[in-house]
C-alpha positions in Angstrom: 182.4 165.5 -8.3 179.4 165.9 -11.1 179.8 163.6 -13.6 179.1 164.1 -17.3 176.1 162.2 -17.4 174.8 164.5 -14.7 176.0 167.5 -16.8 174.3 166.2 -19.7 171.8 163.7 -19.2 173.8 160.9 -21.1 176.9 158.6 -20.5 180.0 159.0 -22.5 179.7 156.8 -25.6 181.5 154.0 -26.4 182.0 154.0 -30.6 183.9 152.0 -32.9 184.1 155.1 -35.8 183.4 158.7 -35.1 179.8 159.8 -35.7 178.9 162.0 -38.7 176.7 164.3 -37.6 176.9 167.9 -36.0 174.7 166.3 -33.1 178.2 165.0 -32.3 178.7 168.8 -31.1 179.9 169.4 -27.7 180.1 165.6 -26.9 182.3 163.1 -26.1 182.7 160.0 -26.7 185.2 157.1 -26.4 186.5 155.8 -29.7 187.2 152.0 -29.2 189.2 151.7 -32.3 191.9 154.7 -31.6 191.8 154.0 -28.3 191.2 157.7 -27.1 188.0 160.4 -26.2 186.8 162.4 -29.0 184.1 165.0 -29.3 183.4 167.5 -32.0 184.6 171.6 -31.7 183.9 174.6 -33.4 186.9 175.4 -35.5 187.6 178.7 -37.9 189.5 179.0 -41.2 189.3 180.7 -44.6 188.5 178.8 -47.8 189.1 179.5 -51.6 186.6 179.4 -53.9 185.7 180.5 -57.6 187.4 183.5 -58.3 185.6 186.8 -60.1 185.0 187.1 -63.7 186.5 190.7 -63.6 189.6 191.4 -62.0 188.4 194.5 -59.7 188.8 196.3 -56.4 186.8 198.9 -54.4 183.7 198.8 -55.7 180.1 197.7 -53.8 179.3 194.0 -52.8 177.0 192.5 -50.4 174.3 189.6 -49.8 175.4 186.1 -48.3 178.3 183.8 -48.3 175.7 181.5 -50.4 174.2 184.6 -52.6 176.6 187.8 -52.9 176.8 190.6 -55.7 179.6 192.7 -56.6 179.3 195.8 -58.7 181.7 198.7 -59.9 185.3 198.9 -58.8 188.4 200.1 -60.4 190.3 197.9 -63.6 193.5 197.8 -64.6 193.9 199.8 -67.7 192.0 202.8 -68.8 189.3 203.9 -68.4 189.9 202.4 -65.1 186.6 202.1 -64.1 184.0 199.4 -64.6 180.2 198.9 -65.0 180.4 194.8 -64.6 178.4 193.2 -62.1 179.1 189.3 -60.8 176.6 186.6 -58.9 177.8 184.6 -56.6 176.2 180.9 -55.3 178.3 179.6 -52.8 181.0 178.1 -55.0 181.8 180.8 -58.1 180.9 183.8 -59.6 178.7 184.3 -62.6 178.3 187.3 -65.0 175.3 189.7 -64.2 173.4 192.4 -66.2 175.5 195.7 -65.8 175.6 198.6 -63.4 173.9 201.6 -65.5 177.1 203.7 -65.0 180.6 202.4 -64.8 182.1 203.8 -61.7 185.0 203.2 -59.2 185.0 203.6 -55.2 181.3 203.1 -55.1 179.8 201.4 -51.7 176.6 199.0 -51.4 175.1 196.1 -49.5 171.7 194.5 -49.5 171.0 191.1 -51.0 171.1 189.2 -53.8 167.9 190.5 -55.5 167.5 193.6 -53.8 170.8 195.4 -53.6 172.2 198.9 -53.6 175.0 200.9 -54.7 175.9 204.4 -54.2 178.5 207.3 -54.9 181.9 206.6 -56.2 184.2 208.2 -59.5 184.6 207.9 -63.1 187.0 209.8 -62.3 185.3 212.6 -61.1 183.3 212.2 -57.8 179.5 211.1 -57.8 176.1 211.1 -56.3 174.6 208.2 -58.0 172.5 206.0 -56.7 171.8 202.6 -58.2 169.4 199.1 -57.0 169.4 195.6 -58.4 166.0 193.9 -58.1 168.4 190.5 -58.9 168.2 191.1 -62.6 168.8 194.6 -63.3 170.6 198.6 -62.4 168.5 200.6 -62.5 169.4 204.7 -61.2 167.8 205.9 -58.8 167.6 209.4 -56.2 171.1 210.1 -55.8 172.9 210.7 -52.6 173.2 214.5 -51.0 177.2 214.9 -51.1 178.8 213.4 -54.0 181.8 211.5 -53.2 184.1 208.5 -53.8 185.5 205.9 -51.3 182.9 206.2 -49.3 181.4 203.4 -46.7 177.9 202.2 -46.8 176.1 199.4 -45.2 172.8 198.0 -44.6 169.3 196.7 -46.5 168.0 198.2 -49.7 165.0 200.1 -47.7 167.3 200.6 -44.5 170.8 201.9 -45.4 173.3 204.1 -44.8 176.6 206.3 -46.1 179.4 207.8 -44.2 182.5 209.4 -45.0 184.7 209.3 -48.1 186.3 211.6 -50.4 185.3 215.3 -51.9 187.7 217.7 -52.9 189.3 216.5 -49.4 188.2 213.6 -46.5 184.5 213.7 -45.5 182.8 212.8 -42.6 179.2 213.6 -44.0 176.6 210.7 -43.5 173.0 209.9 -44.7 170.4 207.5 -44.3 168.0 205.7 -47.0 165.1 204.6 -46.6 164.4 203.2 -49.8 163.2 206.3 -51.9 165.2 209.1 -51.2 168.9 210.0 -49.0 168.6 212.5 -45.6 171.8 213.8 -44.2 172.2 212.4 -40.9 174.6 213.1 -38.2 178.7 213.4 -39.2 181.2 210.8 -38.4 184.3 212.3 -35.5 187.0 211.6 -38.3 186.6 212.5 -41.4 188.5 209.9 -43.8 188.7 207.7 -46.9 188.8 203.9 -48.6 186.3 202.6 -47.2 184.6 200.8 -49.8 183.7 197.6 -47.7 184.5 198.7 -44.5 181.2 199.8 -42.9 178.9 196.9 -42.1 175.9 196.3 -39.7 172.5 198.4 -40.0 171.1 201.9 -40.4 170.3 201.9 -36.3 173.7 199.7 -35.7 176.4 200.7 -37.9 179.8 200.4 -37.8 182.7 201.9 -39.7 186.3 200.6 -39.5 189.5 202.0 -40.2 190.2 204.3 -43.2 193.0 207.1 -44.6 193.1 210.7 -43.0 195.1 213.7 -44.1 194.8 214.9 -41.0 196.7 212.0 -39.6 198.4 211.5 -42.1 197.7 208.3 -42.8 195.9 205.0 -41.7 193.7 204.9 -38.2 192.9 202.3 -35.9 189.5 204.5 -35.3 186.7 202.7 -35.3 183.1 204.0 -35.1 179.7 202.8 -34.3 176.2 204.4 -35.7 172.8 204.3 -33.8 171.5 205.8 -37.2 171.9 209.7 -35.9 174.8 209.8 -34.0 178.5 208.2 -34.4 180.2 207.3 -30.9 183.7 205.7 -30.8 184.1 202.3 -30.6 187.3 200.1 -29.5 189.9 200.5 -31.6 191.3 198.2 -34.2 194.1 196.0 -33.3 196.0 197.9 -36.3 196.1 201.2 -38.1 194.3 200.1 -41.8 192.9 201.2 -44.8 190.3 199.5 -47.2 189.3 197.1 -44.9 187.1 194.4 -45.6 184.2 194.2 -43.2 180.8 191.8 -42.3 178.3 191.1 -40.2 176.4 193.1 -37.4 177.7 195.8 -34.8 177.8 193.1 -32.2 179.4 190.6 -34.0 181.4 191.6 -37.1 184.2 190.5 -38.8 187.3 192.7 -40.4 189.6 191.2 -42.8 192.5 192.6 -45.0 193.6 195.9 -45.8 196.5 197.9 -45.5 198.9 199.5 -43.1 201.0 199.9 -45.7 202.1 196.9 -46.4 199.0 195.0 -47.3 197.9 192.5 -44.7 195.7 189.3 -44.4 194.8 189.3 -40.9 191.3 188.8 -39.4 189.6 189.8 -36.2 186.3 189.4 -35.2 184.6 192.2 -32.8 182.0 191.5 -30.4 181.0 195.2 -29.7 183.5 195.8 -26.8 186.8 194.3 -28.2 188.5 192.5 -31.5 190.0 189.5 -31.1 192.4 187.6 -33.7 191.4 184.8 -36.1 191.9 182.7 -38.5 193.7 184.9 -41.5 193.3 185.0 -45.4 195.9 183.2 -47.5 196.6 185.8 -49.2 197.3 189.8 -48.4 194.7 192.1 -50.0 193.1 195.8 -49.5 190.0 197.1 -51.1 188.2 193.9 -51.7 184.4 193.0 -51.8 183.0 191.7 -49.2 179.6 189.6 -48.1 178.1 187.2 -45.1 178.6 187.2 -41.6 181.0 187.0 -38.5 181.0 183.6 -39.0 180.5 183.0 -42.5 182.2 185.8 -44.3 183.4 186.5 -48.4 186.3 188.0 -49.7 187.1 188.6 -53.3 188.5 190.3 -55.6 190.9 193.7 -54.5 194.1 194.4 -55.1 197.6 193.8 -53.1 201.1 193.5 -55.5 198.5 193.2 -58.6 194.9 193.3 -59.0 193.4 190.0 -57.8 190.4 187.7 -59.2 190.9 185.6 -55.6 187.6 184.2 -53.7 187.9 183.3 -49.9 185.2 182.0 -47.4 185.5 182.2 -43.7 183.5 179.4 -41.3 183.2 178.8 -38.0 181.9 175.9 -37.5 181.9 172.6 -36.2 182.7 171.6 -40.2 186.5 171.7 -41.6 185.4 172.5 -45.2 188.6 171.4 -47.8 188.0 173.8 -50.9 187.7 172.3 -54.2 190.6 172.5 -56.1 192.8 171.0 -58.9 195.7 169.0 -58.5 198.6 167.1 -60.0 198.1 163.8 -61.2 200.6 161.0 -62.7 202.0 162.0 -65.9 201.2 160.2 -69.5 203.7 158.0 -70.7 203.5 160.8 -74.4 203.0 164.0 -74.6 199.8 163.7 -76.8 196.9 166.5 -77.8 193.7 166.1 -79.4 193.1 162.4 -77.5 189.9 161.7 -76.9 189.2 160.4 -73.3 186.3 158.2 -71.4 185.8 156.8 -67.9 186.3 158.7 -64.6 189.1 159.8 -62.4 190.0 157.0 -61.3 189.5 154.4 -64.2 190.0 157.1 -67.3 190.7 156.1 -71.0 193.1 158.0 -73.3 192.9 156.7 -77.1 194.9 158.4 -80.4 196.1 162.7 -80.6 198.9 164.2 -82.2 202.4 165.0 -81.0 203.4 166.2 -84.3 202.5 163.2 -85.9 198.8 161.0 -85.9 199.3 158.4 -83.3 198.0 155.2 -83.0 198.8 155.1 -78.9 196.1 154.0 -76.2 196.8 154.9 -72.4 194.9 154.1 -69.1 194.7 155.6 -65.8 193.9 153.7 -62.3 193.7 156.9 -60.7 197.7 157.7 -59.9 199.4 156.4 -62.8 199.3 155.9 -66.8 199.5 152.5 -68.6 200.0 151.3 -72.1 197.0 149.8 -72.8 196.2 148.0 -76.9 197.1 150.6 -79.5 193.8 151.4 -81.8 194.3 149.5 -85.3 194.9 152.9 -87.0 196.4 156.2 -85.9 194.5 159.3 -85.9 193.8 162.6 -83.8 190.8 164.8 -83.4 188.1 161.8 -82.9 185.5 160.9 -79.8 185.4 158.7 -77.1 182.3 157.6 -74.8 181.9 154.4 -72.6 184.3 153.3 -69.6 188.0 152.2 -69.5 186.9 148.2 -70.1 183.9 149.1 -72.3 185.2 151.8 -74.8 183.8 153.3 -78.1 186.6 155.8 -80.1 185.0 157.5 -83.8 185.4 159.7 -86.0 189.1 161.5 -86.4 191.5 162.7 -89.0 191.2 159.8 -90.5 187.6 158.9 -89.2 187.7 155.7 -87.7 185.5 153.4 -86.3 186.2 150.8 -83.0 185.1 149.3 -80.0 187.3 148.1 -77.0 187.0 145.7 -74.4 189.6 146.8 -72.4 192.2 144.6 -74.3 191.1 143.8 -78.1 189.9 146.6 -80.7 186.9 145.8 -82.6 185.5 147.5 -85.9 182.2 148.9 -85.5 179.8 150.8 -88.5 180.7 154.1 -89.0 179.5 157.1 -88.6 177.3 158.2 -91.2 178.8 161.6 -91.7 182.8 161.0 -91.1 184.2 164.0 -89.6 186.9 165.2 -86.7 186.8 167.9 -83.6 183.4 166.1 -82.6 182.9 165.3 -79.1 181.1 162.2 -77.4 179.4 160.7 -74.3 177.5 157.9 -73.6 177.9 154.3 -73.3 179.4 151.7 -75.6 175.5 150.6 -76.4 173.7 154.4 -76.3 176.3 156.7 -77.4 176.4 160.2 -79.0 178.4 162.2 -81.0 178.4 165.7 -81.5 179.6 168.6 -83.8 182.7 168.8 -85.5 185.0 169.8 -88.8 184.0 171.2 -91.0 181.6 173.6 -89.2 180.2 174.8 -92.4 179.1 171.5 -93.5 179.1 169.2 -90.9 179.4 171.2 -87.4 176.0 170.9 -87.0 175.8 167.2 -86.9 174.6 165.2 -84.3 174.7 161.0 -84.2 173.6 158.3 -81.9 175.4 154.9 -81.6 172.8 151.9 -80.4 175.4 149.3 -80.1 175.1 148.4 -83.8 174.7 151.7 -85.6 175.1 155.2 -86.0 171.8 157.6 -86.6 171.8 160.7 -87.7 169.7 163.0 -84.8 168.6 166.4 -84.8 171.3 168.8 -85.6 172.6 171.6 -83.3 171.2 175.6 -83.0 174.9 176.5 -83.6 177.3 174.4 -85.5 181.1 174.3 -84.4 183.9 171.9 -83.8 186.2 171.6 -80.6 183.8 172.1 -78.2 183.2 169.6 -75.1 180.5 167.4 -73.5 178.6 166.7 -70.4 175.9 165.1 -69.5 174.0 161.8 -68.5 173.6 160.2 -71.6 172.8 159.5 -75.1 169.3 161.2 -74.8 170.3 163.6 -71.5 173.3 165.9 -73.0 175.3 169.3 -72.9 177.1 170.8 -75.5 179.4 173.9 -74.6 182.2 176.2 -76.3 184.0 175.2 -79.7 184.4 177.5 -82.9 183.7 177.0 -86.3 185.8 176.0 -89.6 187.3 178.0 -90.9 187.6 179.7 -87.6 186.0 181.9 -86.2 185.5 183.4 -82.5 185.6 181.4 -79.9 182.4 180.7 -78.2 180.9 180.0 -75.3 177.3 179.0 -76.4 175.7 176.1 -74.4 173.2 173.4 -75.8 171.4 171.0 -73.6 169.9 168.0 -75.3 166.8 165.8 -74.0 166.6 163.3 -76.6 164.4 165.0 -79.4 165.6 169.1 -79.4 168.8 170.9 -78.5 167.8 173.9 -76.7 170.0 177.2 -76.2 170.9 178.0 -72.5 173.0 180.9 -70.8 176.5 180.7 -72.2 179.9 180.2 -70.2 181.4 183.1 -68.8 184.6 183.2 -70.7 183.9 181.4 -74.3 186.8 179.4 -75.4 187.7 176.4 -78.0 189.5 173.2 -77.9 189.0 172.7 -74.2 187.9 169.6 -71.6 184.6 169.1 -70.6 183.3 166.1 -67.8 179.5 165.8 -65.8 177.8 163.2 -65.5 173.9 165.3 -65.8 173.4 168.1 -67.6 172.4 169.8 -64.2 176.4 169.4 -63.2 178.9 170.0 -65.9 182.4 170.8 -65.5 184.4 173.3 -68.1 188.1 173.7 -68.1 191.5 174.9 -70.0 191.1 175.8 -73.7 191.8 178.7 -75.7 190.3 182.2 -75.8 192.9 183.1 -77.7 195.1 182.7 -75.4 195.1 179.2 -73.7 193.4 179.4 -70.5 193.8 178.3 -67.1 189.7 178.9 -66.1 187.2 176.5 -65.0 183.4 177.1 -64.8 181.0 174.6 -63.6 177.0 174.5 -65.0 174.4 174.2 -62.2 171.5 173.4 -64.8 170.9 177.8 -65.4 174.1 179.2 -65.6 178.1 178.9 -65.5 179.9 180.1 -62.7 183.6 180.3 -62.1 185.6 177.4 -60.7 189.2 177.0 -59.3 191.6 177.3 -61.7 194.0 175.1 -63.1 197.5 175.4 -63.2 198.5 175.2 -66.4 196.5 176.9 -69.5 196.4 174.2 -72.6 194.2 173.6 -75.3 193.1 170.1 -77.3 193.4 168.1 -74.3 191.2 165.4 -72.8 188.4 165.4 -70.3 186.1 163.0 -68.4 184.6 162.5 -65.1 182.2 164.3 -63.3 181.6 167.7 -62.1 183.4 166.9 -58.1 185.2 164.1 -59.8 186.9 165.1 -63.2 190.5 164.7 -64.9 192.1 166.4 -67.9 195.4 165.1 -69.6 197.6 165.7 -72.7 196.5 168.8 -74.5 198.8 171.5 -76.2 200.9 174.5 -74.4 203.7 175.4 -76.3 204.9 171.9 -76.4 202.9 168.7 -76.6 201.8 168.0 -72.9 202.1 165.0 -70.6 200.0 166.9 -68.0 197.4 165.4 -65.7 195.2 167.4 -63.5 193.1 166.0 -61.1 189.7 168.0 -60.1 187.6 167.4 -56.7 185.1 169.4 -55.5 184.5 171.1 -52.1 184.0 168.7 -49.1 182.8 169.0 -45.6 183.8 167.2 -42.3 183.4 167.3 -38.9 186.3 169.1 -37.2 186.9 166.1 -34.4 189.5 166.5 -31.5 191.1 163.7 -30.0 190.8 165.1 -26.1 194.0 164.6 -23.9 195.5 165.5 -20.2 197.7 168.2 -21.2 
């Protein structure tokens, strides 16, 4: 009998922990402490992620799992069409400059900074063509057959179009070559919604699915495109519609869509037959897709309701656990406008209102609140900064001043403009407070606290109160959303701070006031809840250039607390109809090796 080490070269292993490395792949080894043979498979499942900005469906989207556009689609509402366009980085969507038309049913692939979209309605159908060199739409020679629905795939220099809607079901196709479109050979069933459901290249297409009248209905037919002639390929497992579709023609992947009903099923298809996988969480039809066969993106579409949902697919030898908020252990009071300091685990509430000033401090180990000293005087609306054993709390409605040990509140010199909404960070030695009420005086303000004193520091671009901050520290900062007194908009302008000058940077997707803020560098900041008008559930996270979107929480408040960082943060208290006793626990996406414990049967 050959033995593993003849198979492989090396002996089976004898480990007291598993390995954590993918060079663990495809061996085994004996795990001394479980008592049982391990090794390391490939496993597949779909992901969430940050949803879209703009709830959308049937519009074009392309690039990576790690760098993917959408653009167009149809809106609830009228006019139902849209112009927005959305970045994605691998964890959440950020806002783009807009398509030069709005339009709905368009199609389009390509990349990141070199993307393409073509055709579509608004309502009526269209022949424009539109690229994206990664900053802006620009319109370019327009397709030959105006249409809507249609499916395209393929690179910016390199594509194709097939199919779609006239005045009835098309089966007309073209090929571009970067300049101009030439009408190319016909597809053997001429049908509709299609948006995302051709994928592969100009010389290996492929083109799943659809609506027929001359059906009627949904097809299993599936389609494959040498770039001048269309041949039939196998069939899909089920008759669908505006099917979501990636990869190449020998290894794609097809996800969603609908019979009717709406499904969430996935099969991958290796050029001969499809095979079932892994499937979305949710149902959905007409949704943009990006990636691979085995790193695929779905977002956005539409099933019962229009839907801002991101999923990844992997198959890999990594289990990847989304990021995500979840419950934590509720405050003793409902409370808003605490301020908050510490992290998750070891997290500080101090003062708010619950109708009245309060006076009450609370602490967190990371499951459960705790009475800890009540502050000498009660008050709402003031700053925190420090950890949950070395605390600083100023400023307030009344302004107050204190330090805290972790038992026993001490007076400390005030600051030298008093004022409440402000927002802090820091230590209790090199801490720094920022904004506040009332905006038109004082918003502008900006303090630092050296462990004795509070000096006055260069004042921010824009002033306003009840905004939020992250950041590293007293000379390393960023300052993000708020409004000003009286108020005003809401805003999503962002500030970063390096010590001596506050400089403007891109501003959060959705601007909002009264929300929580944690980050720990002003590279990795962390935005949630708030109010838009209305109170929010959205969080964005700051990569050092831009916001993008975040999962959401589950309930929308404003005045709350926030600390943390950006994979570690916690919100509390806050206000949503009544005075809140909420906690919400946020942890950011994580990666692991998918082991197997190997057996007899």
């Amino acid at each position: 009998m050959t033995t593993y080490k003849e198979i492989f070269g090396k002996p089976v292993k004898f480990l007291s922990t598993d390995p954590d490395n993918s060079e663990a792949e495809g061996q085994i080894w004996y795990n001394s402490t479980s008592g049982s043979f391990k090794s390391v498979v490939v496993g597949a499942a779909w992901s969430s992620s940050g949803p879209i900005i703009t709830v959308k469906r049937g519009g074009a989207g392309g690039g990576t799992q790690t760098a993917a556009f959408i653009a167009g689609g149809e809106v609830p509402g009228s006019p139902s069409h849209t112009n927005s366009s959305e970045l994605y980085n691998g964890t959440g969507w950020s806002t783009s400059n807009p398509l030069s038309t709005s339009v709905r049913g368009n199609t389009g692939d390509g990349t990141q900074t070199a993307a393409w979209s073509a055709g579509g309605g608004n309502p009526g159908v269209l022949s424009t063509t539109q690229e994206f060199d990664g900053t802006s739409w620009s319109n370019v020679n327009p397709i030959n057959t105006a249409r809507t629905t249609l499916g395209g795939a393929g690179p910016q220099t390199s594509a194709f179009i097939a199919a779609g809607y006239i005045a009835a079901d098309s089966n007309a196709t073209e090929n571009y070559d970067g300049t101009s479109w030439t009408t190319s050979g016909t597809t053997s069933l001429a049908r509709r919604s299609l948006t995302s459901s051709a994928t592969g290249t100009q010389t290996a297409g492929l083109l799943i699915g659809g609506f027929a009248d001359s059906i009627p209905g949904t097809t299993t037919s599936v389609e494959e495109y040498d770039g001048s002639t269309w041949t039939a390929g196998a069939n899909y497992p089920t008759a669908l519609s505006g099917v979501g579709a990636a990869g190449i023609q020998t290894s794609a992947i097809a996800f969603g869509g609908s019979a009717p009903p709406d499904v969430s099923t996935t099969s991958l298809y290796d050029g001969t037959s499809w095979t079932a996988t892994s499937s979305l969480a949710s149902v959905v039809r007409e949704n943009y897709r990006a990636g691979s066969s085995s790193s695929a993106l779905s977002s956005g579409g539409i099933a019962t309701a229009y839907t801002s949902n991101t999923e990844e697919y992997n198959k890999s030898t990594s289990v990847i656990t989304a990021a995500a908020w979840a419950s934590g252990g509720n405050l003793l009071n409902a409370n808003s406008y605490n301020a908050m300091a510490g992290t998750q685990t070891a997290a500080i509430s101090m003062a708010g209102f619950d109708g009245a000033t309060t006076d009450r401090v609370e602490e967190y180990n990371g499951a459960s609140w705790s009475a800890g000293t009540a502050l000498p005087t009660a008050t709402y609306g003031g700053a925190g900064a420090g950890t949950q054993t070395a605390t600083l709390f100023f400023g307030g409605n009344p302004a107050i001043h204190f330090s805290y040990d972790g038992a026993t509140w001490t007076s400390i010199n005030p600051l030298t403009t008093a004022r409440s909404y402000l927002s802090g960070l820091g230590t209790q030695t090199a801490a720094i407070g920022v904004g506040g009420q009332p905006a038109t005086t004082n918003g502008d303000k900006v303090e630092e606290y050296d462990g004795t004193s509070f000096t006055a520091l260069t004042t921010l671009n824009l002033g306003r109160r009840v905004g939020a901050l992250g950041g590293a520290s007293s000379s390393s900062a960023l300052f993000f959303g708020g409004n000003q007194s009286p108020p005003t908009a809401s805003t999503g302008a962002t500030e970063e701070w390096n010590g001596s000058t506050w400089t403007t940077v891109n501003p959060m997707t959705t601007g909002r006031f009264s929300l929580g803020g944690a980050g720990v560098s002003v590279s990795a900041a962390l935005a949630f809840n708030g109010s838009v008008p209305p109170n929010t559930t959205a969080t964005e996270s700051y990569d050092g250039s831009n916001w993008s979107t975040a999962p959401n929480m589950a309930t929308g408040r404003s005045n709350l607390g926030g600390c943390g960082s950006q994979t570690a943060a916690i919100g509390a208290a806050g206000y949503a109809g009544p005075y809140s006793t909420a906690t919400e626990e946020f942890t950011g996406e994580t990666s692991a090796l998918n082991f197997k414990t190997l057996t007899t049967s």
